[in-house]
TISEBA-134342 format. One record per residue (C-alpha): residue number from 1; residue in one letter; z, x, y. Coordinates in nm, 2 decimals. Layout:
BEGIN
<site NUM,'a',<Z,X,Y>>,
...
//
This chain:
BEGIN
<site 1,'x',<-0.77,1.77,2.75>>,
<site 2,'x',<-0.57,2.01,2.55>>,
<site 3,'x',<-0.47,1.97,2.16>>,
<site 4,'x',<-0.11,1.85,2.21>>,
<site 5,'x',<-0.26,1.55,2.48>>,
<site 6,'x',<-0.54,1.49,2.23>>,
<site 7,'x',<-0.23,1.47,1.93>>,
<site 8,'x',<-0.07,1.21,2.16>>,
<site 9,'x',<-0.36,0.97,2.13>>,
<site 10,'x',<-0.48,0.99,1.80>>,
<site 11,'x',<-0.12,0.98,1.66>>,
<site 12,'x',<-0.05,0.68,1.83>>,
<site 13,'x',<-0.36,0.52,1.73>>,
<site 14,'x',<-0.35,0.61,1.40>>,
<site 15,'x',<0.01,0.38,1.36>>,
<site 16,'x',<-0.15,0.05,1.25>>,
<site 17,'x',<-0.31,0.22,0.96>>,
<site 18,'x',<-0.06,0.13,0.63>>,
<site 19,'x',<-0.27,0.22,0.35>>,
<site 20,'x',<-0.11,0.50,0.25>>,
<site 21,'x',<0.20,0.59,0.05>>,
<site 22,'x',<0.32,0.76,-0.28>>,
<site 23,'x',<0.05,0.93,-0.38>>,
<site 24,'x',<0.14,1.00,-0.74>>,
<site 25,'x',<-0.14,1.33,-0.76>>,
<site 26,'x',<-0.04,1.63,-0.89>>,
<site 27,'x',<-0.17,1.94,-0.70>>,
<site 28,'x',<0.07,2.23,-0.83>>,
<site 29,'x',<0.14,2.57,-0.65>>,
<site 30,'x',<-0.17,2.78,-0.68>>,
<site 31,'x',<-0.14,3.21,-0.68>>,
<site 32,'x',<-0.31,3.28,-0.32>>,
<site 33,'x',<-0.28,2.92,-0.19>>,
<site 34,'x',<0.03,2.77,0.01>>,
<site 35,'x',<0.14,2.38,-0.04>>,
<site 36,'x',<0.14,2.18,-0.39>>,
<site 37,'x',<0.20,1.83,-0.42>>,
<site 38,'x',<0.37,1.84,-0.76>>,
<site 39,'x',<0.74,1.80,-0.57>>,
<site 40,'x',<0.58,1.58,-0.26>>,
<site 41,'x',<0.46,1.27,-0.37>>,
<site 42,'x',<0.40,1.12,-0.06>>,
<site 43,'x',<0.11,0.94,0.17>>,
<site 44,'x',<0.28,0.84,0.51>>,
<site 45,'x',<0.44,0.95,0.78>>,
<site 46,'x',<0.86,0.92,0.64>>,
<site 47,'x',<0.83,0.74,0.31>>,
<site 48,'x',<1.00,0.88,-0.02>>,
<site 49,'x',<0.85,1.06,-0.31>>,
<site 50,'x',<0.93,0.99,-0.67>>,
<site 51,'x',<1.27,1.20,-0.67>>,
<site 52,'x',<1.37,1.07,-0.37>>,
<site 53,'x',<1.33,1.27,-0.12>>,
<site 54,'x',<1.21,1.14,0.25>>,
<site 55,'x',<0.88,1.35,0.32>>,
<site 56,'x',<0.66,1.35,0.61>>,
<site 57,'x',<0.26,1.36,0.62>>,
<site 58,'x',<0.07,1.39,0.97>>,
<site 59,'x',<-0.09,1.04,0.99>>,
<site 60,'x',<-0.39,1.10,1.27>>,
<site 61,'x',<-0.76,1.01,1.39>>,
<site 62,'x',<-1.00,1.25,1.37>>,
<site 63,'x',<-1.16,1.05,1.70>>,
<site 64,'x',<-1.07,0.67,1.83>>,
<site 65,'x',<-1.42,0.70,1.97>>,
<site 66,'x',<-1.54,0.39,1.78>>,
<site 67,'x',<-1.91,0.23,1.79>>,
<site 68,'x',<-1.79,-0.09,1.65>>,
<site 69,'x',<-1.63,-0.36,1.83>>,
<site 70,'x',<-1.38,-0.53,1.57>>,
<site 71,'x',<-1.21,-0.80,1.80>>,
<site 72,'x',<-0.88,-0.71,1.63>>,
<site 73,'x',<-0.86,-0.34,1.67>>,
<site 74,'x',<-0.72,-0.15,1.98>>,
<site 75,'x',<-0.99,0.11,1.94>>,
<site 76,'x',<-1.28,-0.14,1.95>>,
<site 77,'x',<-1.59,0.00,2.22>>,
<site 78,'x',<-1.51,-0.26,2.43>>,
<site 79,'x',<-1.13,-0.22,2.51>>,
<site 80,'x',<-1.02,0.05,2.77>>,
<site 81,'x',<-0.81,0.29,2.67>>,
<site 82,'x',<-0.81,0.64,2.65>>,
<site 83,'x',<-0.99,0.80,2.41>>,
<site 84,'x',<-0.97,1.15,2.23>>,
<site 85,'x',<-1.18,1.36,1.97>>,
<site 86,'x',<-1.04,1.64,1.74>>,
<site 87,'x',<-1.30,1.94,1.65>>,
<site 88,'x',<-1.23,2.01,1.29>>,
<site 89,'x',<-1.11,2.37,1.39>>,
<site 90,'x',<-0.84,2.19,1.57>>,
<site 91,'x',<-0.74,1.92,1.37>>,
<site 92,'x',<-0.71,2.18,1.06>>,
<site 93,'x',<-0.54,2.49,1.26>>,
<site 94,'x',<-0.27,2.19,1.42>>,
<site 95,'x',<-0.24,2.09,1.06>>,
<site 96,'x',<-0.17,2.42,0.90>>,
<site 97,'x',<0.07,2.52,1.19>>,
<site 98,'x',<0.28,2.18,1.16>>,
<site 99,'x',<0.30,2.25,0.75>>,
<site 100,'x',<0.44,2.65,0.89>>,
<site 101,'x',<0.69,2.48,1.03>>,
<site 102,'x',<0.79,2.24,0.82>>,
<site 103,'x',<0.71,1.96,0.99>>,
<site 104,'x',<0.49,1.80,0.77>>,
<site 105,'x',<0.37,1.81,0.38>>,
<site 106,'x',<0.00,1.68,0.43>>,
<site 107,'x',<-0.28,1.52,0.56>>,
<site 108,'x',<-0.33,1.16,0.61>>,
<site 109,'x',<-0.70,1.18,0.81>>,
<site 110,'x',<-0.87,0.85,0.91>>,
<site 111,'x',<-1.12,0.82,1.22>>,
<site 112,'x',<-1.28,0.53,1.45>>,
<site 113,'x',<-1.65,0.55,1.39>>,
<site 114,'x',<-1.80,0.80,1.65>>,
<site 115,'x',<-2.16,0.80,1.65>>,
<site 116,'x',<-2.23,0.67,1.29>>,
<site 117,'x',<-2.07,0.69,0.94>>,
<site 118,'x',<-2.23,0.98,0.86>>,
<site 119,'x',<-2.17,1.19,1.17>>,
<site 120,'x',<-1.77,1.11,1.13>>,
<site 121,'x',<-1.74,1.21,0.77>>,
<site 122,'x',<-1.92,1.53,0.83>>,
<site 123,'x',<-1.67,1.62,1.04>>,
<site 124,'x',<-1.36,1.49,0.85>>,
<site 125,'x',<-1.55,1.70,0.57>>,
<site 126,'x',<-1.58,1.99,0.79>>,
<site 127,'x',<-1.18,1.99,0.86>>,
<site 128,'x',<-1.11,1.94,0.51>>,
<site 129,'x',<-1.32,2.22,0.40>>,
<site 130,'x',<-1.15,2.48,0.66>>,
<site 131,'x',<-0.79,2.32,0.54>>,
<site 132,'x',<-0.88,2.44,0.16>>,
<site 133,'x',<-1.13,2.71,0.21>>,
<site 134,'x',<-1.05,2.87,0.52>>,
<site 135,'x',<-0.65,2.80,0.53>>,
<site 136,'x',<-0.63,2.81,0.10>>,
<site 137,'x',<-0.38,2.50,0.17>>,
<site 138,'x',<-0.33,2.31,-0.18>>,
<site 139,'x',<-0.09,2.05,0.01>>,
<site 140,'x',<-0.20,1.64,-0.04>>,
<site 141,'x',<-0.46,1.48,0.15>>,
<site 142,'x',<-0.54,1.12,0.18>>,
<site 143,'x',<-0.88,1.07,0.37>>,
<site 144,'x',<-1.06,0.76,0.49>>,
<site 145,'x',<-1.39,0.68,0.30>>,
<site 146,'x',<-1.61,0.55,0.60>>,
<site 147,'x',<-1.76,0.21,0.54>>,
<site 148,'x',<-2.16,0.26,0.53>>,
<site 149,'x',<-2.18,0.66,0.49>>,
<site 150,'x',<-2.42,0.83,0.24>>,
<site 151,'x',<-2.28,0.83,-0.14>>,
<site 152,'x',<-2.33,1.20,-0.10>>,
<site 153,'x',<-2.11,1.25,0.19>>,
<site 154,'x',<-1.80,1.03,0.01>>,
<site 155,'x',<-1.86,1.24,-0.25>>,
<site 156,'x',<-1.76,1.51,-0.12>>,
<site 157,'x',<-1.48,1.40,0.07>>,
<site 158,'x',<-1.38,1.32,-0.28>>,
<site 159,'x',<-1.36,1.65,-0.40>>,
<site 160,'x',<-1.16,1.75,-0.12>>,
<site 161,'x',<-0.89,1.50,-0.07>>,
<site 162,'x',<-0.62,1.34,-0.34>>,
<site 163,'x',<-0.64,0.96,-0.24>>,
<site 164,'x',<-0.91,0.82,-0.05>>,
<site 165,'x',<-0.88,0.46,0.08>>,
<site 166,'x',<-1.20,0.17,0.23>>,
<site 167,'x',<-1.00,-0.08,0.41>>,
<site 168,'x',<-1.10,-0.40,0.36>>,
<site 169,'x',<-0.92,-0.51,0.66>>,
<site 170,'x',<-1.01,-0.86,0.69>>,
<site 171,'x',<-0.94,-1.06,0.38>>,
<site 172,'x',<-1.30,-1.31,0.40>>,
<site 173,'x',<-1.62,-1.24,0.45>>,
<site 174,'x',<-1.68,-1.52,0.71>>,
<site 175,'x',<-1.33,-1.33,0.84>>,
<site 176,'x',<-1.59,-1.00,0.85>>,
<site 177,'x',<-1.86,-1.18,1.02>>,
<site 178,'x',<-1.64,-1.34,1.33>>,
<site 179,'x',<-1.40,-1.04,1.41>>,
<site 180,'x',<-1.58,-0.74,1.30>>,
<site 181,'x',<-1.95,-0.82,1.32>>,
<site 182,'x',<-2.08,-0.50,1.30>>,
<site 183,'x',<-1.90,-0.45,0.88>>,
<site 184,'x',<-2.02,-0.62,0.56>>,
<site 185,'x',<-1.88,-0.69,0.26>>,
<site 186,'x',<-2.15,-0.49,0.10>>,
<site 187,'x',<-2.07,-0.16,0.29>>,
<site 188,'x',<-1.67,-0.19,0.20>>,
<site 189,'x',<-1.72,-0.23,-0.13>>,
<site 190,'x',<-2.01,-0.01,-0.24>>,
<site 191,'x',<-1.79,0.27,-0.18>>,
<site 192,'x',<-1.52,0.16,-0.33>>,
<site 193,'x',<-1.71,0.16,-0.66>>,
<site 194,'x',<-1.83,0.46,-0.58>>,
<site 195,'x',<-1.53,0.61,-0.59>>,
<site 196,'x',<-1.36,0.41,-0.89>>,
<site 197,'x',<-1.70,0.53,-1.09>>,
<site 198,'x',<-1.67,0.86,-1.02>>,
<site 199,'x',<-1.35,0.93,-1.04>>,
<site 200,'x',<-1.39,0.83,-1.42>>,
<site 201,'x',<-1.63,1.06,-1.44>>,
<site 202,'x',<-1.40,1.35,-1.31>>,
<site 203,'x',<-1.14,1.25,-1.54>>,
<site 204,'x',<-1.44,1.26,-1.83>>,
<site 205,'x',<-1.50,1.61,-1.73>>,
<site 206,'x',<-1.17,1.72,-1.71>>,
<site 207,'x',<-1.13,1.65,-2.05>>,
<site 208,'x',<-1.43,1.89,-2.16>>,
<site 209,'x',<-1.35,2.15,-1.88>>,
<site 210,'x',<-1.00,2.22,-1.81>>,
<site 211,'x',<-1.12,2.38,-1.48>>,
<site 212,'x',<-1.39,2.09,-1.40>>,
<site 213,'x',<-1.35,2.01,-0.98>>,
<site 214,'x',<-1.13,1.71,-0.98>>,
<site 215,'x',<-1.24,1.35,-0.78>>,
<site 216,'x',<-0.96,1.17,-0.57>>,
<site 217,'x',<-0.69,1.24,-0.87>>,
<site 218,'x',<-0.44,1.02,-0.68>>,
<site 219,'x',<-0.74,0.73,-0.69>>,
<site 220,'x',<-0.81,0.51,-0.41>>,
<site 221,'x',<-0.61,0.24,-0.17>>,
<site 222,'x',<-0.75,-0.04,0.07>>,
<site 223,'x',<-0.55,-0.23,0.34>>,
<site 224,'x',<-0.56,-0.60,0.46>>,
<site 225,'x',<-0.45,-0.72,0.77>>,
<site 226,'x',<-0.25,-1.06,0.74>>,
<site 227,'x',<-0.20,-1.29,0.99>>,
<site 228,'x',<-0.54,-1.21,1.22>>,
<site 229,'x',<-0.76,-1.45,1.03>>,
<site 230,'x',<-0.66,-1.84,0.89>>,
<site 231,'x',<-0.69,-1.75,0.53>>,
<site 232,'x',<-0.40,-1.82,0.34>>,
<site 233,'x',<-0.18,-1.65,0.07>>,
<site 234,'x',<-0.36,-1.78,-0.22>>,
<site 235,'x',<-0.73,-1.65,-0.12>>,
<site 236,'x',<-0.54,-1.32,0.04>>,
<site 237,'x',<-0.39,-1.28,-0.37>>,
<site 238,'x',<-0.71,-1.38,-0.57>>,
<site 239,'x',<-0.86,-1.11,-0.35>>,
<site 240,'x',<-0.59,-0.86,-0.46>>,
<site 241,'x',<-0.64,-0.94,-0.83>>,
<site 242,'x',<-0.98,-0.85,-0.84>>,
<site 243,'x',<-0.94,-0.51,-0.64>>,
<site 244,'x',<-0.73,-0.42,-0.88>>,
<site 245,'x',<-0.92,-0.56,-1.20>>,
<site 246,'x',<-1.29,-0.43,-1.06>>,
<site 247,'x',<-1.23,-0.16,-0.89>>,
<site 248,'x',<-0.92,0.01,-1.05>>,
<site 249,'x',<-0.76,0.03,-0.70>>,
<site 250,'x',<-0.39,0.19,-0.70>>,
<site 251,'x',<-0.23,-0.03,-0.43>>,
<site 252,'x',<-0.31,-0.25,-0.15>>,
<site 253,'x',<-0.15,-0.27,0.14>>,
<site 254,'x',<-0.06,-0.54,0.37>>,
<site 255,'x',<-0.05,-0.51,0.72>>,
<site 256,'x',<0.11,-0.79,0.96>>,
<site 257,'x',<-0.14,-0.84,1.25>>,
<site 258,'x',<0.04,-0.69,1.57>>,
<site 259,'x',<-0.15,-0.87,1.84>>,
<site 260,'x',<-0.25,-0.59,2.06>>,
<site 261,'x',<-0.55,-0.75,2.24>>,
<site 262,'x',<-0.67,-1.04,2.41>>,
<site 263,'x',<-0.90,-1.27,2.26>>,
<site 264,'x',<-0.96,-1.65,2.17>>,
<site 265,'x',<-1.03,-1.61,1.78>>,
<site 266,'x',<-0.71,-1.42,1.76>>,
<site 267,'x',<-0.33,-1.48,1.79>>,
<site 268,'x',<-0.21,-1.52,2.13>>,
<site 269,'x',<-0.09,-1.14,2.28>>,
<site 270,'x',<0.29,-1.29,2.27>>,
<site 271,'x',<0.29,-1.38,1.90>>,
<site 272,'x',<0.56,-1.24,1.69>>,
<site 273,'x',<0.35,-1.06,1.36>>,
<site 274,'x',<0.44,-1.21,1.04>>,
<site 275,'x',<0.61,-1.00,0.90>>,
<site 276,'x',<0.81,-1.21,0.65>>,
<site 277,'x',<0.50,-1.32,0.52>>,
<site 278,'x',<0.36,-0.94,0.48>>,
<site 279,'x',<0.69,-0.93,0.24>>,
<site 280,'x',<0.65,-1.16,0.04>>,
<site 281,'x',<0.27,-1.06,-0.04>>,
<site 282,'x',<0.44,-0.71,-0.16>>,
<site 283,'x',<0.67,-0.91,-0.38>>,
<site 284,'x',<0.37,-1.10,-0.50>>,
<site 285,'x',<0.17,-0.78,-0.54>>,
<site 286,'x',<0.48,-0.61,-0.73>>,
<site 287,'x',<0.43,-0.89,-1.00>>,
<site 288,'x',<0.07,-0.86,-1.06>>,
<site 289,'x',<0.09,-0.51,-1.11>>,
<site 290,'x',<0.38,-0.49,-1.31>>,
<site 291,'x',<0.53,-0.83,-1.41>>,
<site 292,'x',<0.20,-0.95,-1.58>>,
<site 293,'x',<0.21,-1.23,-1.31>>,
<site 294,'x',<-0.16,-1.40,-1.23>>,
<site 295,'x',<-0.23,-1.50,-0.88>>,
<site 296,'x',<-0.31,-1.81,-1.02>>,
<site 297,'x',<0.01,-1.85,-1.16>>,
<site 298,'x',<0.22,-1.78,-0.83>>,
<site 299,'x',<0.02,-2.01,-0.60>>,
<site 300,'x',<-0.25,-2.31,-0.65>>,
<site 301,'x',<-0.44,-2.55,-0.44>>,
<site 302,'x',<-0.17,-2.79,-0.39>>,
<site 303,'x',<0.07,-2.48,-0.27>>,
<site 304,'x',<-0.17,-2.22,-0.12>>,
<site 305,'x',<0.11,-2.01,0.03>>,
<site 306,'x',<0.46,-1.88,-0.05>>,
<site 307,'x',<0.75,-2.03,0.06>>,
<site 308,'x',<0.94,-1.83,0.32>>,
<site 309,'x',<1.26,-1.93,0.22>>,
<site 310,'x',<1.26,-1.77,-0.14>>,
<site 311,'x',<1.08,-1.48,-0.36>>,
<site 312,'x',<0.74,-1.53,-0.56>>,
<site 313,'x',<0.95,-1.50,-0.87>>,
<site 314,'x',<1.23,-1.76,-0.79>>,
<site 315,'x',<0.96,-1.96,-0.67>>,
<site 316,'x',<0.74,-1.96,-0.96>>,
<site 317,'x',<1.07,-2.00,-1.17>>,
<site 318,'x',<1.13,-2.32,-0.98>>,
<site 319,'x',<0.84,-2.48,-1.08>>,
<site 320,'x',<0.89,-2.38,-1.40>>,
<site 321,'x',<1.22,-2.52,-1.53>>,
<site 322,'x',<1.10,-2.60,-1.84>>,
<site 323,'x',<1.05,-2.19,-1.96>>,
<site 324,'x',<1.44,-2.16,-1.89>>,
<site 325,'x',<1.69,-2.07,-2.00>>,
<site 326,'x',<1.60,-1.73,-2.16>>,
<site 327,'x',<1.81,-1.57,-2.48>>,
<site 328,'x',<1.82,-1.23,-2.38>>,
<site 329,'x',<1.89,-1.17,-2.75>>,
<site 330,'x',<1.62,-1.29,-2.89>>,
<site 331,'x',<1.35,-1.28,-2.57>>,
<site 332,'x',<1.07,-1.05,-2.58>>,
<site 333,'x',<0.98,-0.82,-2.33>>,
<site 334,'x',<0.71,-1.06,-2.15>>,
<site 335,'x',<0.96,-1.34,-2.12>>,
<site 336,'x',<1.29,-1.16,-1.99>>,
<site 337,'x',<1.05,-1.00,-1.70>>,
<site 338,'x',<0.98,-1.38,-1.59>>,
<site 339,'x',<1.38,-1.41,-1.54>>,
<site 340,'x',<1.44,-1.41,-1.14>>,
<site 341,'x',<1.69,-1.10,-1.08>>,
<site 342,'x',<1.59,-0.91,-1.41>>,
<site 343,'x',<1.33,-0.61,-1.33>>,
<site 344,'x',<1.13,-0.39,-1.54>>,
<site 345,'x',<1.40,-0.10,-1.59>>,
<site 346,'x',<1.68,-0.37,-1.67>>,
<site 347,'x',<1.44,-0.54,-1.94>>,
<site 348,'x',<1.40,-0.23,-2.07>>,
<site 349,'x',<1.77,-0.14,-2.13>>,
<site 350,'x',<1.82,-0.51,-2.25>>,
<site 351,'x',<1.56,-0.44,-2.50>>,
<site 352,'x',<1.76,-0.09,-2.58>>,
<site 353,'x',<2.10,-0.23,-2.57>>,
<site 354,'x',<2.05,-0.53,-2.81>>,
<site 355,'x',<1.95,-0.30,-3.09>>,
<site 356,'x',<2.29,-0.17,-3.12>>,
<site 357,'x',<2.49,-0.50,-3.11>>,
<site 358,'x',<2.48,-0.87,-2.94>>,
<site 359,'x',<2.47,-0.88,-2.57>>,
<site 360,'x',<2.73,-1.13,-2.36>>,
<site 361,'x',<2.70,-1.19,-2.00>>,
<site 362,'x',<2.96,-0.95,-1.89>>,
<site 363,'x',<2.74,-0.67,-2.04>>,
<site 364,'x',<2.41,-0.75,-1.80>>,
<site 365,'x',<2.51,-0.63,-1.48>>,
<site 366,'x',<2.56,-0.28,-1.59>>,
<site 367,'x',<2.21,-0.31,-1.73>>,
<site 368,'x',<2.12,-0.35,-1.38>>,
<site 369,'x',<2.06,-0.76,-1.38>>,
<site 370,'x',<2.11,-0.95,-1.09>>,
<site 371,'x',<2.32,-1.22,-1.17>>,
<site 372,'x',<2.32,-1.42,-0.86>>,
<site 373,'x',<1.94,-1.48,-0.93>>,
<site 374,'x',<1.97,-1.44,-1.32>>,
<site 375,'x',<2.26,-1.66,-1.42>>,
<site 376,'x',<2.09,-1.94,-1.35>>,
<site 377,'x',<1.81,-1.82,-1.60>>,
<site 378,'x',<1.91,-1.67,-1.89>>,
<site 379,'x',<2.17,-1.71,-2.15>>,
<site 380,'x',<2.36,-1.41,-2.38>>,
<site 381,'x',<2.49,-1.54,-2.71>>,
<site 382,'x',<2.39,-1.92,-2.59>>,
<site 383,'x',<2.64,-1.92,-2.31>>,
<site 384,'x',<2.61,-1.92,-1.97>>,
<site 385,'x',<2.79,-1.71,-1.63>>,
<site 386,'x',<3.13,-1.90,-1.71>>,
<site 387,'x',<3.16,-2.23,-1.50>>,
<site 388,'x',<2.81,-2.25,-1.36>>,
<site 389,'x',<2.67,-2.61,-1.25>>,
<site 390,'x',<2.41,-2.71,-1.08>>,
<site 391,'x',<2.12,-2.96,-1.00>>,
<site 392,'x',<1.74,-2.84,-0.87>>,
<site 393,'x',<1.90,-2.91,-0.54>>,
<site 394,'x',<2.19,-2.67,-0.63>>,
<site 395,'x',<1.95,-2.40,-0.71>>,
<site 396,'x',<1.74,-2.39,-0.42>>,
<site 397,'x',<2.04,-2.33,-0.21>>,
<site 398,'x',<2.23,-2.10,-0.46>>,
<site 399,'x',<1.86,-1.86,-0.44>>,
<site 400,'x',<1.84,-1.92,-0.06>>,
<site 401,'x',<2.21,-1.77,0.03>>,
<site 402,'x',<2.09,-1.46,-0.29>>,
<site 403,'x',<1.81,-1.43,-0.08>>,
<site 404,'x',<1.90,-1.42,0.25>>,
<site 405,'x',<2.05,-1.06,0.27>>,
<site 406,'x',<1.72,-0.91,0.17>>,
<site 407,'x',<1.48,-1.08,0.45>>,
<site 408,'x',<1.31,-0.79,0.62>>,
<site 409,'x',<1.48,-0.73,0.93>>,
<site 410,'x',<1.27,-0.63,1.25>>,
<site 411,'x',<1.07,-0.28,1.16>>,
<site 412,'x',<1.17,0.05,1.31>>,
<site 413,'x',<0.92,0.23,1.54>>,
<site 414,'x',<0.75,0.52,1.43>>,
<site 415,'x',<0.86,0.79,1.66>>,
<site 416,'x',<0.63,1.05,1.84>>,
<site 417,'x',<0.65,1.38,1.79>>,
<site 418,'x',<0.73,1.46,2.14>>,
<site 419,'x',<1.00,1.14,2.16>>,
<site 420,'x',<1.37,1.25,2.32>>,
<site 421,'x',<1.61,1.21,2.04>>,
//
């Protein structure tokens, strides 16, 4: 099988992996080295970087040889289908010819598990070392962090890549047990406090030694996959607020479960992925991280899992009539980020603009509010959007038709590299 046969496969299997994006490191140009990340912010294949620009990383296996049989995975042992191996020679001379060209601005390297953890992150180590050694290429990398390899081997896999990311996949540990018997909770997480502790560490060091080797800069990711298992949006949330409050994680991602296999603990084959719901978990995840939203604030018992029909914020703000309306006069910073339609650059430049002079309703959309959410929030002066009535009925329908233009519409497919355009 030749490189470009091999590229096929492990490209195409590599497409259900989302946890990668932005990667916020900062790898600048280097005399003797080629590739920086200081201008390419990015962590999957077409995404945008901070200024905006659409930027392109190769998202491959290293093998979908796997030794585990995860029920929900297409490159389980047990499912037929053709399988591949990279050496690291040619994963990292395909790599460094696609950056020649222009093709790509990085790395994003993950693997099935061929032979044992260890075994694959030697060689994902091995590529990355003839990538920055061998090749001098300073570009980003985001590597997977094997679930049950030696703390020595993540380590240095550390050292050599930007982001690394353990997916959790499965959002429960009784989840773990049925689908993917042969994971535990134990060997997902270990690693991901190995990473979060050392990566302090680095940071410690850096500050000592300006020239000190630097740990995962761009810190580390996990992914869940939504819609395989029956948990519901409340435990799937809980377990994103204490990724990010133990382990320091930078994102989690949320996958939709595509139904690619047969199998009587899983979604029939002809099931459509949930993808709305996959949206609003980013919306939810947006407000823990920078809303100051609690999970259990969004969802409880009694309403485990988001309503379809509107966003986490309009939902929470419907069940809490009582905080409203806001005076975006007087508010503080806290309370005008719980008004539906008012983000955390528009808070901002209410906060600015109110120094200056009293603000009136006409002056908040050029602060960037979104009044047909907002004006049923907030007031400016004490006065309302001029002739607005309503009833909780009212509402719910006014937030509906806001929201309806926004629903995620049906994904675009990743194209191959050898597609016809």
């Amino acid at each position: 099988m030749d490189v470009l046969e091999k590229l096929t496969i492990l490209t195409d299997a590599a497409k259900y992996d989302a946890a990668c994006t932005s990667s916020g490191g900062s790898r600048t140009a280097k005399r003797g080295y080629i590739g920086n990340t200081s201008t390419s912010l990015a962590g999957c294949c077409h995404t945008f970087s901070a200024d905006g620009r659409c930027v392109t990383l190769l998202k491959v296996l290293m093998t979908n040889r796997c030794v585990y049989d995860c029920k929900y995975c297409v490159n389980r042992r047990s499912n037929e289908t053709r399988r591949a191996a990279f050496t690291p020679e040619e994963l990292a001379d395909l790599t460094i010819n696609f950056y020649r060209r222009n093709y790509i601005e990085g790395l994003f390297l993950s693997s099935g598990v061929f032979r044992s953890p260890d075994y694959t992150t030697e060689l994902m180590i091995r590529t990355l070392r003839l990538l920055r050694e061998t090749y001098r290429f300073n570009g980003y990398v985001h590597a997977k962090a094997i679930p049950g390899a030696a703390p020595e081997l993540v380590e240095q896999l550390g050292f050599l890549a930007d982001r690394l990311s353990v997916n959790i996949e499965l959002p429960s540990e009784s989840g773990l047990k049925t689908l993917a018997p042969d994971k535990t909770k134990q060997a997902i997480l270990t690693p991901m406090r190995q990473i979060q502790v050392r990566n302090r560490q680095s940071k410690e060091e850096l500050v000592k030694y300006r020239h000190a080797p630097k740990f995962a800069p761009a810190g580390q990711s996990t992914q869940l996959i939504v819609g395989a298992t029956a948990d519901n949006d409340l435990h799937i949330l809980r377990l994103t607020q204490g990724l990010y409050d133990r382990y320091g994680l930078k994102r989690v991602f949320y996958s939709a479960y595509v139904p690619v296999v047969e199998h009587a603990l899983l979604p029939a084959k002809d099931a459509k992925p949930p993808l709305l719901r996959e949206h609003r978990l980013y919306q939810a995840d947006w407000l823990l991280r920078f809303y100051g939203f609690r999970a259990e604030e969004l969802l409880d018992e009694k309403n485990p899992d988001f309503d379809p029909r509107v966003d986490p914020k309009c939902s929470w703000a419907l069940s809490h009539l009582n905080f409203f309306p806001v005076e975006v006069n007087t508010a503080d910073y806290d309370s005008l980020l719980r008004i539906p339609g008012v983000g955390v650059t528009s808070a901002k430049r209410i906060l600015a603009a109110r120094r200056t002079g009293p603000l009136h309703i006409e002056n908040l959309p050029k602060l960037g509010v979104v009044m047909k959410r907002a004006q049923y929030f907030l007031t400016a002066s004490g006065k309302t959007a001029d002739g607005l009535r309503f009833t909780p009925d009212s509402l719910l329908r006014g937030l509906i038709a806001a929201e309806r233009p926004l629903l995620p519409q049906p994904p675009m497919e990743q194209l191959s590299l050898f597609a016809a355009v």
